[in-house]
Each structure stands twice: as structure tokens, then as C-alpha cells.
C-alpha positions as CSV (number, residue, x, y, z in Angstrom):
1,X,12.2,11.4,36.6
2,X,12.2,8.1,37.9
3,X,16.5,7.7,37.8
4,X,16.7,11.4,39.1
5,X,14.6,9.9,42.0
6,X,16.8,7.5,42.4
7,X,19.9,9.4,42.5
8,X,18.5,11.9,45.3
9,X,18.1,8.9,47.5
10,X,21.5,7.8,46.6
11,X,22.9,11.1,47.4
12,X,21.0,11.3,50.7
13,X,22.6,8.0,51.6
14,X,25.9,8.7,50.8
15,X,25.7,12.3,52.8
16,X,24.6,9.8,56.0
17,X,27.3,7.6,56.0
18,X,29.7,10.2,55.0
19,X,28.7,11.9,58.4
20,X,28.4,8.6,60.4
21,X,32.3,8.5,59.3
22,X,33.3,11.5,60.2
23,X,31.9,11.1,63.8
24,X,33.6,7.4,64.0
25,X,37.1,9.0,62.9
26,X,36.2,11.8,65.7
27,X,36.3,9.3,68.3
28,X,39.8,8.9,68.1
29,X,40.6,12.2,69.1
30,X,38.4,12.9,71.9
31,X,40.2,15.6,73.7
32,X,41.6,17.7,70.8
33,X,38.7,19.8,69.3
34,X,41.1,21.0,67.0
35,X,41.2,17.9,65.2
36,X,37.4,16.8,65.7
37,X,36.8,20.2,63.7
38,X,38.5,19.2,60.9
39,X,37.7,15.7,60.5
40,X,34.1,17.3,60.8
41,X,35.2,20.3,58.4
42,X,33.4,23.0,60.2
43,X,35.3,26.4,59.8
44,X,36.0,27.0,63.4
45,X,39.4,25.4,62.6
46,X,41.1,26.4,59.8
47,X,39.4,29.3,58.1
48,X,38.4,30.4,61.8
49,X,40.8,30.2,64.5
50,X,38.2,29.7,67.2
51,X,38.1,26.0,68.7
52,X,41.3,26.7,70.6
53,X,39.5,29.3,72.7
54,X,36.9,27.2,72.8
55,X,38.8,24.3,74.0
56,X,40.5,26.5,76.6
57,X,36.7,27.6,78.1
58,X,34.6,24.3,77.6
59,X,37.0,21.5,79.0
60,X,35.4,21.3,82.5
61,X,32.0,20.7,80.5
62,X,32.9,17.7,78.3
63,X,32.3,15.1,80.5
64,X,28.7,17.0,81.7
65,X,25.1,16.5,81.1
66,X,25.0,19.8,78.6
67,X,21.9,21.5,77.2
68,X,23.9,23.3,74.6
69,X,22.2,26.0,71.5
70,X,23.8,27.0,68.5
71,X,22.2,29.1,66.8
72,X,23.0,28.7,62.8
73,X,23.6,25.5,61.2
74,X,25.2,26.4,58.2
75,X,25.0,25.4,54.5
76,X,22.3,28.1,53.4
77,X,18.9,27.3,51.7
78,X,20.3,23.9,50.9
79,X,18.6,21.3,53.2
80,X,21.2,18.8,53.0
81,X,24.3,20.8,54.0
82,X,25.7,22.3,57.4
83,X,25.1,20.6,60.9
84,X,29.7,20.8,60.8
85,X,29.7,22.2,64.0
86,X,26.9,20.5,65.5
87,X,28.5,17.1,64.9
88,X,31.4,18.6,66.1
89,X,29.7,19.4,69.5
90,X,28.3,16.3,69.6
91,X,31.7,14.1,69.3
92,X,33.2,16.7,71.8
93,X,30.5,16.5,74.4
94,X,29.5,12.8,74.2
95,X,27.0,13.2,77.2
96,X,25.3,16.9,75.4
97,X,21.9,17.2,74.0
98,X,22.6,19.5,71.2
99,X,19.9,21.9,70.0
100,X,20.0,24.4,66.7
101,X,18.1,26.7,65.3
102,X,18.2,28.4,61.6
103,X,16.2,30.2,59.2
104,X,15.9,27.3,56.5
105,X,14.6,24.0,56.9
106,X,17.3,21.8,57.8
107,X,15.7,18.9,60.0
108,X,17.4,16.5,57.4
109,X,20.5,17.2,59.7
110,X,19.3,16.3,62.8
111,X,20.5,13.0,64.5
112,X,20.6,11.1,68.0
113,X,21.0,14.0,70.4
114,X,21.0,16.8,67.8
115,X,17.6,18.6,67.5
116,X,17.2,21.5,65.2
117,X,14.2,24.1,64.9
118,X,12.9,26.3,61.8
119,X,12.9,30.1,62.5
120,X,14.5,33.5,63.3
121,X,16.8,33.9,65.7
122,X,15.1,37.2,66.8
123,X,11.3,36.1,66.4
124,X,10.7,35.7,70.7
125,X,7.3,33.9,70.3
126,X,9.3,31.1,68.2
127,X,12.2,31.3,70.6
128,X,9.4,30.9,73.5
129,X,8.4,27.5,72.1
130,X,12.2,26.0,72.2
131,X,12.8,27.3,75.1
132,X,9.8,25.6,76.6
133,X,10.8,22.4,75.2
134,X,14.6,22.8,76.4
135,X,14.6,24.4,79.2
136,X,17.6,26.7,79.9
137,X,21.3,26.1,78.4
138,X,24.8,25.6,79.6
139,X,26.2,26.8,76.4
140,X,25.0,28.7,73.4
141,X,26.7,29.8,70.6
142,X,25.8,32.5,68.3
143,X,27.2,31.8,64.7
144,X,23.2,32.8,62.9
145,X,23.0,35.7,60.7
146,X,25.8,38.0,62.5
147,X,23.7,40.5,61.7
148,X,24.7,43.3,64.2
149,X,20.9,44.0,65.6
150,X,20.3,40.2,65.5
151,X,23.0,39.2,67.2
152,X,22.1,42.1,70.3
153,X,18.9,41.0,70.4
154,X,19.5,37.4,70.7
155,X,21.6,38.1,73.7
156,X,18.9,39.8,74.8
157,X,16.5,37.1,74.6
158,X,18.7,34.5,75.7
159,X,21.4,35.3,78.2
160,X,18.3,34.9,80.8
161,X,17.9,31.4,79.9
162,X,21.4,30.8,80.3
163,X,22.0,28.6,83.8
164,X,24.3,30.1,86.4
165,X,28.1,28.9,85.6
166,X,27.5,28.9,82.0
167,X,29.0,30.8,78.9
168,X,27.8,32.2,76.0
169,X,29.5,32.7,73.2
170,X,29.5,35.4,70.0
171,X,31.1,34.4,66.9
172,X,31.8,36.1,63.8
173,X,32.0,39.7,65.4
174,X,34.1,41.2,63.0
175,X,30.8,42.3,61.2
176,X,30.6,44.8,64.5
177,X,32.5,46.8,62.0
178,X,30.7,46.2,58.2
179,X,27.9,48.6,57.2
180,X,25.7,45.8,55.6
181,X,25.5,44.0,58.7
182,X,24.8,47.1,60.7
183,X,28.1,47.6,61.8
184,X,30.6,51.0,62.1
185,X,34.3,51.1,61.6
186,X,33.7,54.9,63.1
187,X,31.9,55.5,65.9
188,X,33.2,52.5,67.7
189,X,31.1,53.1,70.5
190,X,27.9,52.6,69.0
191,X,25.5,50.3,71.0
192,X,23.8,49.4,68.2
193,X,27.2,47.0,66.9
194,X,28.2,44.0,68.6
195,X,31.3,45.3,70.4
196,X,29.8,48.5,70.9
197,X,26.9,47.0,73.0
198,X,29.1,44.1,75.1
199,X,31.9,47.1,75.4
200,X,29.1,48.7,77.6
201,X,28.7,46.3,79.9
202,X,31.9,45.9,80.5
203,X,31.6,48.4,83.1
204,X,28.9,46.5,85.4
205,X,31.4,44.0,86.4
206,X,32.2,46.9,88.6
207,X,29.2,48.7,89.5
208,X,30.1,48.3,93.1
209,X,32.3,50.9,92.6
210,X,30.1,53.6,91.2
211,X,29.8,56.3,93.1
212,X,26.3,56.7,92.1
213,X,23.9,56.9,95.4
214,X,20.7,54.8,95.2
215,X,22.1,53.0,91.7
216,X,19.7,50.2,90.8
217,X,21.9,46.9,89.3
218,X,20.7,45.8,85.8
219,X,20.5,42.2,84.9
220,X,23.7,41.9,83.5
221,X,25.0,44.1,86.3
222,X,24.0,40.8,88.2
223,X,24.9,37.6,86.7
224,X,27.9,38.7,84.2
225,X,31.0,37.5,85.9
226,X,33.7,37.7,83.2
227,X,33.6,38.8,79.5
228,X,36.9,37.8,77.0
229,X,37.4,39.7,73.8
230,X,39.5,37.8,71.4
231,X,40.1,38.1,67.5
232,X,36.2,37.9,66.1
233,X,34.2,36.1,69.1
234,X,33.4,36.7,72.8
235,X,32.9,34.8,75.8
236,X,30.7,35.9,78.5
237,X,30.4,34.1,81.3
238,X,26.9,34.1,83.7
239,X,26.8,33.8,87.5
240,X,25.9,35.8,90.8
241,X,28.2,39.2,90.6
242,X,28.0,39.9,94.3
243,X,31.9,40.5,95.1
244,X,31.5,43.6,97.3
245,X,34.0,46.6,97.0
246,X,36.7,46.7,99.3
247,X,36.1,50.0,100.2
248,X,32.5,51.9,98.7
249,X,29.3,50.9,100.6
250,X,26.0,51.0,98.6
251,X,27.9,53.0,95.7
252,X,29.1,55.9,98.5
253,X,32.3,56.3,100.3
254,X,32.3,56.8,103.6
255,X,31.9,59.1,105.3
256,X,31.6,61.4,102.1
């Protein structure tokens, strides 16, 4: 009992260091996340071809104060595994405050600047109590339970506490399309999958255009600016969507 003791404190130990060294190596290769993702061996590189795009849309915010949520940290019930990607944020973005969120306890994983809280991504009084203590976010990624309902919902919940001139980001969206996460291959249209639902507001990045007298502007009418669909993620990107039609006045033409 004693020696098996003993060998989880080892273990713990050499897990540390083995991350400490990972983030040193990191350093060497500030701009290319590529790189700090596999030296940090989170699949976003590799299995995932996703820290290119991400590269492409988060350069202006490296050198920048972040507030940054991912929600997900990986590794499953074990409390000494995942956090990749969050060390990976955190060698990317050395000026960030990193924040996380997952199902299973996994506050082993949390360092300097890397915070992580115990719940569900879709339980809003929990959400309610992070938000209070991190105020709103420049960034947040959505690699939790890709769970097609879940992944809606967090949207839902936290595109509003997203700060004007930030981007928020869906992972994993090919289960928009599996059954057992609540996905369709069929009815591809379907608000109730991933692409079905951001697919519909697609549409609001125009809504000065409807011809649709006395239209009231939704939320995401309002503050979606841009939206880019690539293989298994999106990026959508928040400010004030107040660029007036060239030609319909309060969703009428004239003189109609």
C-alpha cells in the first residue's frame, strides 16, 4: 500500500515535469502553432487539421491581454490526463488567462494562468458562476462533448458573453451528421445539428436586405459579423452588424 503510494506520487511528478518540458521546448517556436501543438501533443495537429485555421484567425491576439474558454479538457474520467490544448494556448498566447471547463475533475491540470472548473457545459446556473468570476471572453473554443444539442446550447449561453471583436469557435462538427450525437446525414437542414442551426443564421448577416416590413433584428442578427465553415469547425466572429443596404430602407424598397 505504502510503495503503491509511493509510486502515484512519482507518477504525479514525472507527469509535471513532463509538461513543464513540453512548454520550455514550446518556447522555441513561438509563432508556429503548428509546432507548439505537437510538441504539446494535442490533436488539433496531426489527427485534426485545425491549428492552421486557427493560426490564420488568432495572430492579431497573441500578443493581447486574452480571457480565453475552452470548453473540454480532454483525457476522460482520468484526472491526470488532457489540459494538451490548454498548454498549447497558453505557450501561444503568453500574455492569456486561460480558463476550462469539463465534466470530470481535472483541477490536477491547472497551472499559472490556466484555471479549470467541474461541470456541464449546458448546466447555466454553473456557467453563471464562471462567468461571474471571468467576466466575458475574447476567445472560446468548443471542443466538450460535441454533442449536437450541447454544443447549440452552449452557443446559446455563451456567444453573449463573448466581447465585441472576438471569435468563437466550434470544433469537432462533423458529429452534425452522427445519430448518437444527435446529428442527421438527411435532413441537412435540421436546426437541431450543429450546421443545421449556424446554417440558419447565416442569413442575418443580411437582414438588411429582407424585404420584411417592421422586421425585428435578433441578437445574432446584431453582433454576428462573419461566420467560416471549414472541414469539421467554425468560426464566428462577434461585433456590431450595422452596414446598411445600399439600396432597402427599414427592410422596404422605395417607393414600393
Amino acid at each position: 500500500m505504502i510503495d503503491h503510494f509511493k509510486n502515484k506520487i512519482s507518477e504525479v511528478k514525472r507527469l509535471k515535469l513532463k509538461y513543464k518540458l513540453r512548454a520550455y521546448k514550446a518556447m522555441f517556436f513561438p509563432f508556429n502553432l503548428s509546432k507548439i501543438a505537437f510538441l504539446h501533443k494535442t490533436d488539433k495537429f496531426g489527427r485534426h487539421n485545425y491549428t492552421p485555421h486557427y493560426q490564420k484567425h488568432f495572430r492579431k491576439y497573441k500578443f493581447k491581454r486574452n480571457t480565453i474558454l475552452e470548453i473540454g479538457v480532454g483525457g476522460y474520467k482520468s484526472p491526470f490526463k488532457g489540459g494538451n490544448s490548454l498548454r498549447m494556448w497558453k505557450s501561444y498566447f503568453p500574455f492569456s488567462k486561460i480558463f476550462s471547463l469539463d465534466i470530470y475533475d481535472k483541477s490536477f491540470l491547472e497551472e499559472r494562468r490556466i484555471k479549470i472548473f467541474q461541470g456541464s457545459q449546458v448546466d447555466i446556473p454553473f456557467l453563471d458562476k464562471i462567468t461571474t468570476e471571468t467576466g466575458d471572453f475574447d476567445l472560446i473554443i468548443d471542443d466538450g462533448s460535441h454533442i449536437n444539442e450541447h454544443v447549440i446550447e452552449s452557443f446559446k449561453y455563451f456567444f453573449p458573453k463573448l466581447k465585441k471583436g472576438g471569435i468563437y469557435v466550434v470544433e469537432d462538427t462533423q458529429t452534425s451528421y452522427w445519430e448518437d450525437y444527435g446529428g442527421n446525414s438527411t435532413n441537412l437542414d435540421s436546426k437541431h445539428t450543429i450546421y443545421g442551426f449556424f446554417k440558419s443564421l447565416i442569413d442575418g448577416l443580411n437582414n438588411e436586405e429582407f424585404l420584411i416590413e417592421g422586421y425585428k433584428k435578433t441578437y445574432y442578427d446584431k453582433h454576428i459579423i462573419s461566420m467560416h465553415f471549414y472541414h469539421n469547425m467554425v468560426f464566428i466572429y462577434k461585433g456590431d452588424n450595422d452596414e446598411k443596404s445600399n439600396y432597402v430602407i427599414n427592410n422596404k424598397k422605395p417607393n414600393a
